[in-house]
C-alpha positions as CSV (number, residue, x, y, z in Angstrom):
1,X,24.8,-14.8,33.1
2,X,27.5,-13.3,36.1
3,X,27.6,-10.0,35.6
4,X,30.5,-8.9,37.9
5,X,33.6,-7.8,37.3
6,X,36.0,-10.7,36.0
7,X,33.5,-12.9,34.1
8,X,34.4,-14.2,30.8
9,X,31.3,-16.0,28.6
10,X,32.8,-18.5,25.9
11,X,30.8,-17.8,23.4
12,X,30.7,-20.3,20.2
13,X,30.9,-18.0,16.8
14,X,28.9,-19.4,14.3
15,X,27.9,-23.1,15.9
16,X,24.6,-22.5,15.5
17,X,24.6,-22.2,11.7
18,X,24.4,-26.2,11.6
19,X,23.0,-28.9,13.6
20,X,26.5,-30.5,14.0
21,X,27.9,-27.4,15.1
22,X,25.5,-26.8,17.7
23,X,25.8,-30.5,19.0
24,X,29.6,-29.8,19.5
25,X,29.4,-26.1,20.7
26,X,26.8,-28.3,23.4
27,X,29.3,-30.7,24.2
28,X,31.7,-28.3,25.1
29,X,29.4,-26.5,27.4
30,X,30.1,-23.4,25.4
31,X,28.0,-20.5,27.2
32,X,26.9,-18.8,24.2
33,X,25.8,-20.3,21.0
34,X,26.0,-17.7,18.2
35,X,23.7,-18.5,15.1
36,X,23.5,-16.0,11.9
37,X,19.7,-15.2,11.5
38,X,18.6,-14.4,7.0
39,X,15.1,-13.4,6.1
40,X,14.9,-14.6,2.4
41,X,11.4,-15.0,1.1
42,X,9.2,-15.0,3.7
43,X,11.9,-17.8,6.1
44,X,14.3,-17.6,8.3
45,X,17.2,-18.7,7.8
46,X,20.3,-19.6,9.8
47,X,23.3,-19.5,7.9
48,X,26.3,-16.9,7.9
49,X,26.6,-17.2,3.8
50,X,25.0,-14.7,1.8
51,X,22.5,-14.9,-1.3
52,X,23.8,-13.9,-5.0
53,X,20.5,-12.3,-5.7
54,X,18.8,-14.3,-8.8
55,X,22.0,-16.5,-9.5
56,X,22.2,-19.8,-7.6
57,X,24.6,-19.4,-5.3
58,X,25.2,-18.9,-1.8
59,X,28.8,-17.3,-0.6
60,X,31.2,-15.8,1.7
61,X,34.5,-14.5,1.3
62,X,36.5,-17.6,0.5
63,X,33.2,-19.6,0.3
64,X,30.9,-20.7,-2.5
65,X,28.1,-23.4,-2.2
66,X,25.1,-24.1,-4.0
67,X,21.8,-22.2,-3.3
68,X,19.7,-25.5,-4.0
69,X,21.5,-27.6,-1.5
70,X,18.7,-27.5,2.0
71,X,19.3,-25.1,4.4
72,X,19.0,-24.7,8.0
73,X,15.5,-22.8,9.0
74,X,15.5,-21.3,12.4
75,X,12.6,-22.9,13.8
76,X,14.5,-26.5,13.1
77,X,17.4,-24.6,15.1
78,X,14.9,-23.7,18.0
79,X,13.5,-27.0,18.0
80,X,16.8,-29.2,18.0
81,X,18.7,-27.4,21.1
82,X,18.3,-28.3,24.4
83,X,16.3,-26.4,26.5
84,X,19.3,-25.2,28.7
85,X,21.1,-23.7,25.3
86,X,21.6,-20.3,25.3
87,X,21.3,-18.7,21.8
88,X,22.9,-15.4,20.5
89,X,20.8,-14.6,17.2
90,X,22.7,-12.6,14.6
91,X,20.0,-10.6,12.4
92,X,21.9,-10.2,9.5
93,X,20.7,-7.6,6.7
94,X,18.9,-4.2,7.0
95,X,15.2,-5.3,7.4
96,X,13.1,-4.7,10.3
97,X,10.7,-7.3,9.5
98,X,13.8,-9.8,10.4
99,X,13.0,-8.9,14.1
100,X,9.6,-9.1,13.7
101,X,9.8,-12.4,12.5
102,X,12.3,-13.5,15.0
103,X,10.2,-12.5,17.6
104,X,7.4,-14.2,16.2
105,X,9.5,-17.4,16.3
106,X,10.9,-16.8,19.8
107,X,7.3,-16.3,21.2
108,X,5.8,-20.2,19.4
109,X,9.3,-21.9,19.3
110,X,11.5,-21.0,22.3
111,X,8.9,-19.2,25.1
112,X,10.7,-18.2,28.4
113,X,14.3,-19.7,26.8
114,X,16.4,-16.7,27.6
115,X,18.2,-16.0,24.6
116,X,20.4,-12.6,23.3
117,X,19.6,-11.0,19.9
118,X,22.1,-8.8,18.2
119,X,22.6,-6.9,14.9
120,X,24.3,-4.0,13.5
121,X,20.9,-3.0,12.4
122,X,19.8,-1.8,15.6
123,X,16.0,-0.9,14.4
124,X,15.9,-4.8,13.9
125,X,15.9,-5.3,17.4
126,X,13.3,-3.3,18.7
127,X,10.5,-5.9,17.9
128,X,12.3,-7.9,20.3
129,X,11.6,-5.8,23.4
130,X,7.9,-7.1,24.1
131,X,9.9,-10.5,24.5
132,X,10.8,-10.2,28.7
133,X,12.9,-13.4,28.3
134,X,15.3,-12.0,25.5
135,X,17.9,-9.8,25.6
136,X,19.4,-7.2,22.9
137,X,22.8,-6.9,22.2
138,X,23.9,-4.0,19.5
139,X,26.8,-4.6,17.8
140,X,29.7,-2.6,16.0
141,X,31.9,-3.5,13.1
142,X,32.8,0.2,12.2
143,X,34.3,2.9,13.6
144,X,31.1,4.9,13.2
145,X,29.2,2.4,14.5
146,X,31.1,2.4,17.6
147,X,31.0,6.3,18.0
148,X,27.3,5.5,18.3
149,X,27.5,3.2,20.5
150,X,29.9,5.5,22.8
151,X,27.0,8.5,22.7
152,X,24.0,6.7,24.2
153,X,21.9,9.9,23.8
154,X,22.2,9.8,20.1
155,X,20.0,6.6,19.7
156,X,17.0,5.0,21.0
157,X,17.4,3.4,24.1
158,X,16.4,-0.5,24.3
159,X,14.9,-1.5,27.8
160,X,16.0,-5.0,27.7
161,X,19.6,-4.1,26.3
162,X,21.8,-6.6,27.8
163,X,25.4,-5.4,26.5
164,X,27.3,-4.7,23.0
165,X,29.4,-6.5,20.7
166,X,32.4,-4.5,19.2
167,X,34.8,-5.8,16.5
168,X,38.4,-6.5,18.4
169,X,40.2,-4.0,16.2
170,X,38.3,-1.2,17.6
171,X,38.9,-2.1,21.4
172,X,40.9,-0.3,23.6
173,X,40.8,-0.2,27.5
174,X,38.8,3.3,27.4
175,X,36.6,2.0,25.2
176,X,35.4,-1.0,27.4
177,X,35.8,0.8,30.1
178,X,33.1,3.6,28.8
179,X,30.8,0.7,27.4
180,X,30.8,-1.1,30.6
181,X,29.6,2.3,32.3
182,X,26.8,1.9,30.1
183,X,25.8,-2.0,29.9
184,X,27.4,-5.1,32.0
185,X,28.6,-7.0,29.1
186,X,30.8,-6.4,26.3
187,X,31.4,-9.1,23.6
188,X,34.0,-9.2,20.8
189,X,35.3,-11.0,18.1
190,X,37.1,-12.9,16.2
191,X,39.0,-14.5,19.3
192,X,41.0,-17.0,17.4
193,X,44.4,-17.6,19.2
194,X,46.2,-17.3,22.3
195,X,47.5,-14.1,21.3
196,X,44.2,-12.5,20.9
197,X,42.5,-14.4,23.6
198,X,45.7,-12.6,26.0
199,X,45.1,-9.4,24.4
200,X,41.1,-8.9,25.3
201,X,40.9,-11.2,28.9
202,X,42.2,-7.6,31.1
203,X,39.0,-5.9,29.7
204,X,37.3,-8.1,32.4
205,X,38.8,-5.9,34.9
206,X,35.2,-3.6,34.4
207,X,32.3,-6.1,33.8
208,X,31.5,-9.3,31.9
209,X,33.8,-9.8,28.5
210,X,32.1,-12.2,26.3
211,X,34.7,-13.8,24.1
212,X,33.3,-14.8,20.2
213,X,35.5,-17.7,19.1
214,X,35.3,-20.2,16.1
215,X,38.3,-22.3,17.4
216,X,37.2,-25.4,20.4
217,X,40.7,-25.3,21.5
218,X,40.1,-21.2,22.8
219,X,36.5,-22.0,24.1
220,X,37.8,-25.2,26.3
221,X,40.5,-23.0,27.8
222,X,38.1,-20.3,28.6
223,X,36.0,-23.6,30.5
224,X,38.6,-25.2,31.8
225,X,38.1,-25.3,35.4
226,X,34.5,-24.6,35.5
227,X,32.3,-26.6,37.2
228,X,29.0,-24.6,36.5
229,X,28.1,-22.8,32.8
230,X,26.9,-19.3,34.1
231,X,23.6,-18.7,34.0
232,X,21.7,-15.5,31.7
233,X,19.4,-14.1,34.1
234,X,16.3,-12.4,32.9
């Protein structure tokens, strides 16, 4: 992946989370496909809705769907894409053992694939480091999670830390101007509409911005133009 100063990643939120989403974010060329990674009795699952405990539902905010229907494992993910997709693999929860797992998976299912790995739960990504093909991405929702990510001494350094991804609502030109000191690429989200799309492309100016969209229309203008998909090196 370019890391100078101007490049913009289209980056396709969520397409992962369903093999008819990823064959769409692939037919658009999308740089980036982002896939929400569960650990739920003993499997991984790819799927951004959460459990309801011992009731049989799955749900999000303005979502509910049954628990029994089948759901979306990550090694049927892994298997299905292309070789030349690039994943971004979202550890949801607070479970160490996610990573573990993941990397377990990444080694059998998807060896030398580079692909990015991010979570708010940074410990979760430390398993991840004996991996040289896979990058780690930490990422911030809050603003004390992005206070941490703006004192680099105050947590354990990653070696194979590729960038961060920050919430858009706590972005501000100093902020991505101190992240990019620290790490070429800086990711945020949700980039659903012009308007936001115009607000976050000057943070280019410093390094890669990676752009987290759910909407085809935002990703294809991001691609328009380009002849070649850039290219995540290791």
């Amino acid at each position: 992946m370019s890391t100078e100063p101007g490049s913009v990643v289209a980056i396709a939120h969520r397409a992962g989370n369903s093999l008819a989403g990823l064959q769409t974010a692939t037919s658009l060329r999308a740089d980036i496909i982002e896939a929400d990674v569960h650990g739920y009795r003993g499997r991984l699952e790819v799927r951004h809705l959460k459990t309801m405990g011992p009731l049989p539902w799955l749900w999000d905010r303005w979502e509910l769907r049954s628990a029994r229907a089948p759901r979306l494992g990550l090694q049927e993910l892994l298997v299905a894409a292309a070789h030349s997709v690039t994943f971004m693999l979202d550890l949801k929860g607070r479970q160490r053992v996610v990573g573990e797992a993941v990397a377990r998976h990444l080694h059998e299912f998807a060896p030398g694939r580079p692909v990015l790995v991010c979570s708010r739960y940074w410990p979760a990504l430390a398993p991840l480091e004996r991996l040289p093909w896979v990058r780690t991405i930490r990422s911030a929702r809050t603003r004390s999670e992005l206070a941490l990510l703006l004192r680099p001494a105050s947590t354990p350094t990653l070696r194979r830390e590729y960038g961060f991804s920050v919430h858009r609502s706590l972005l501000s030109t100093a902020t991505v101007t101190a992240l990019h000191q620290q790490r070429p690429l800086v990711m945020t989200w949700p980039i659903n509409d012009p308007a936001a799309l115009a607000s976050v492309l000057p943070f280019a100016a410093g390094g890669t911005l990676g752009v987290i969209s759910d909407e085809p229309a935002i990703l294809r203008r991001l691609l328009a133009g380009r002849t070649e998909p850039p290219q995540t090196r290791n």
